[in-house]
C-alpha positions in Angstrom: 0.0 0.0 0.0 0.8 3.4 -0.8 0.4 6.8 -0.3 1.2 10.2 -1.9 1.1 13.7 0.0 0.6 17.0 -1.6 1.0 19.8 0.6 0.8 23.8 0.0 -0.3 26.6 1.8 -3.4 28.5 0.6 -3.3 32.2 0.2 -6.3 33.3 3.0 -8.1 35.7 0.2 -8.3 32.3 -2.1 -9.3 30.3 0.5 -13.2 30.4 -0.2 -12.7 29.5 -4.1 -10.4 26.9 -2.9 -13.2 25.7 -0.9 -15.3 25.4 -3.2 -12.6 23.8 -6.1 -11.2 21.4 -3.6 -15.1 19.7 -2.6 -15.0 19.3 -6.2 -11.9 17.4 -6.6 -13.4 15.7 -3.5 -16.5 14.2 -5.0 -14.6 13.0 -8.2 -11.8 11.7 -6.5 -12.8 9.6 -3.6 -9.5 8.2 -2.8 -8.0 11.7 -1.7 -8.6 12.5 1.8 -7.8 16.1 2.5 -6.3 17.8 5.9 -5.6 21.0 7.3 -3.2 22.2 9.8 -4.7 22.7 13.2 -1.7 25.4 14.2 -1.2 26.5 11.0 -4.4 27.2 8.9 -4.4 27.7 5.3 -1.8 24.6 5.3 -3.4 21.5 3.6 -1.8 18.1 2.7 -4.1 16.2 0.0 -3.8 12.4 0.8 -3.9 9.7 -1.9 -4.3 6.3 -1.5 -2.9 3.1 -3.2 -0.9 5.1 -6.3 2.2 3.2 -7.6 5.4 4.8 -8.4 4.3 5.6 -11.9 1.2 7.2 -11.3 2.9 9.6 -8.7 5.5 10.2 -11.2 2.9 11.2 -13.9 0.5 13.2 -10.9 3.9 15.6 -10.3 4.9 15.6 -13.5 1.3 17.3 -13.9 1.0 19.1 -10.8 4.5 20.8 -11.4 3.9 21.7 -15.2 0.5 23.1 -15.0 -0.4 20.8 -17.2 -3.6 18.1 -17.5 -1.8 15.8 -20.2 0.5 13.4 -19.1 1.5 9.4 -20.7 -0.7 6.8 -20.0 -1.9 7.0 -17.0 -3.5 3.6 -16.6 -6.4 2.9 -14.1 -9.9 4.5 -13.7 -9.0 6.9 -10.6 -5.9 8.3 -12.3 -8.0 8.5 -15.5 -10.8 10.9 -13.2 -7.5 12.6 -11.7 -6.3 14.0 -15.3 -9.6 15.5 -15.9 -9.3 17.9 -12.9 -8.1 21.7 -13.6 -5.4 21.4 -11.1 -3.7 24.7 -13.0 -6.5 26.6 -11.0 -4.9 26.1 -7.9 -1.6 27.4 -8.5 -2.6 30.9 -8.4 -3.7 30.3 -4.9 -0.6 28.8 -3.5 1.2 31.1 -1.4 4.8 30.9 -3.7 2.6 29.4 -6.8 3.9 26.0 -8.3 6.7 25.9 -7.2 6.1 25.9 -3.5 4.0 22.5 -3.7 5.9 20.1 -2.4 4.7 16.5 -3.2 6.0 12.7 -2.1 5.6 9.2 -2.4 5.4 7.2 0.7 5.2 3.1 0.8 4.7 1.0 3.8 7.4 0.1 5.5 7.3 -4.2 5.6 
């Protein structure tokens, strides 16, 4: 089992829109569980469940390039994961792109 974390910090006056973006992302994606710091609000880490190594390397490739269109991404969640407007969020990003910071975690046997 695996799991990928995306975390950035959400600029306050873009936090209703992100809101609003994010429970969509929610509803499409049901294998991302979202959190948000308790001491340090604005600060969410996006939690995604069961991705393999390739699909995380395709989900930063897009996340870092702005970009929806990556190779062969190969099962139905990744599939409903391209066809989000992740570009959106970059604007909101305190820092922009480059300040989300994303990683692949597996369990440790």
């Amino acid at each position: 089992m695996s799991k990928v974390f995306v975390e950035y910090q959400i600029l306050p006056q873009h936090r209703s829109v992100y809101s609003q973006w994010i429970q969509i992302v929610s509803d499409k994606c049901p294998e991302l569980e979202l959190l948000e710091g308790v001491d340090q609000p604005g600060l969410f880490i996006e939690v995604w469940s069961g991705w393999t190594r390739e699909t995380f390397l395709h989900m930063k490739q897009m996340r870092k390039s702005g970009t929806n269109q990556s190779a062969d991404m190969e099962n139905e969640a990744t599939v409903r994961y391209r066809t989000i407007e992740w570009h959106c969020l970059d604007t909101w990003i305190q820092g922009g792109v480059s300040k989300i910071n994303i990683w692949h975690f597996v369990k440790v046997r």
